[in-house]
C-alpha positions, 0 to 999 in steps of 0.5 A: 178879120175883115168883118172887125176892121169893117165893125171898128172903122164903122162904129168902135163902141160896139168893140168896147170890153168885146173878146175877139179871138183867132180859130186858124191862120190867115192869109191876106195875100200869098208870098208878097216878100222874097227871100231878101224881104223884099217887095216882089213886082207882082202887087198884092190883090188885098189892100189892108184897111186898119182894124181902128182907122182914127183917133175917133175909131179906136179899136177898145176891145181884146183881140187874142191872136189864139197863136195863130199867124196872120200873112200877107199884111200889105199897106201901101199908098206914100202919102197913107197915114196910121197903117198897120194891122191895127190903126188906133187902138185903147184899152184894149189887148192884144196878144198871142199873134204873129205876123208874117210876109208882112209890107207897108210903105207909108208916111206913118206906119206900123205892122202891129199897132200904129197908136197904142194907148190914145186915151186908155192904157193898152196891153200888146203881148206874146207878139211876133212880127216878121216884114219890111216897113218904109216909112216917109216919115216914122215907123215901127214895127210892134207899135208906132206911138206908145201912149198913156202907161201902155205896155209892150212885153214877149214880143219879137221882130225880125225883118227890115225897116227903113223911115226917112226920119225916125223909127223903132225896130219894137216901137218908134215913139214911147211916151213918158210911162209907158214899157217896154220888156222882155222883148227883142229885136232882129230887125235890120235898122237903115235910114232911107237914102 
């Protein structure tokens, strides 16, 4: 997983049209979120850098998540831009992956997706997404921003979110023609004090 953020943020046109697929759980760090979903004092080992960290790494291929479970995504750093397990990401898939434990205190943030759809449409389905998200400015716990007739369908998140501004329990910002369908949310919803 590691070895795509690497490929991506180094040069994304070797993702463009490429399947990736998940063979078995990973944990990036263990148990970093208590039973009241919160930040435990020890801090995680394992930083995430994002999988497409700008608009000029987009992520452009197909990541199957194979139902397979992804835990201990940690993003941290309140002054971080485009946080989530993926940063960027167009015309590309994602689909069938859950995150759990997951945490991300930042200025924009997302668990799943930060950008779906910079320049082409994107597909996120069969998703599940399980953490808390703080954001100083916007967050969203599938996806942060929308874009480009980018869809979201059969995904589901529970957990906590908190933005001093805005934020989506499924996604933040969705654009004009974009959707979102046949998905839910049990995410607890507070504005930041």
């Amino acid at each position: 997983l590691s070895y795509l953020a690497k490929l991506t943020n180094a040069n994304a046109n070797l993702t463009k049209g490429r399947d990736y697929r998940l063979e078995a759980n990973i944990t990036l760090n263990e148990q970093i979120l208590d039973n009241d979903m919160q930040p435990k004092e020890e801090k995680p080992v394992n930083q995430w850098e994002p999988i497409g960290q700008d608009y000029s790494h987009c992520f452009l291929g197909n990541f199957d998540g194979n139902n397979y479970t992804i835990s201990g995504l940690y993003l941290t750093g309140s002054s971080s831009y485009y946080r989530g397990l993926f940063g960027y990401i167009s015309g590309a898939t994602v689909k069938n992956l859950s995150l759990m434990d997951t945490y991300s205190d930042a200025y924009y943030t997302a668990a799943l997706v930060y950008y779906a759809g910079y320049q082409d449409s994107c597909m996120i389905s069969h998703c599940f997404v399980e953490g808390n998200l703080k954001a100083s400015y916007s967050s969203g716990m599938i996806v942060n921003e929308l874009c480009n007739k980018s869809v979201v369908e059969y995904c589901y998140t529970s957990g906590t979110i908190t933005s001093a501004y805005y934020r989506g329990r499924l996604v933040c910002y969705q654009n004009y023609g974009t959707t979102v369908r046949n998905s839910f949310s049990a995410v607890k919803d507070a504005k930041a004090s």
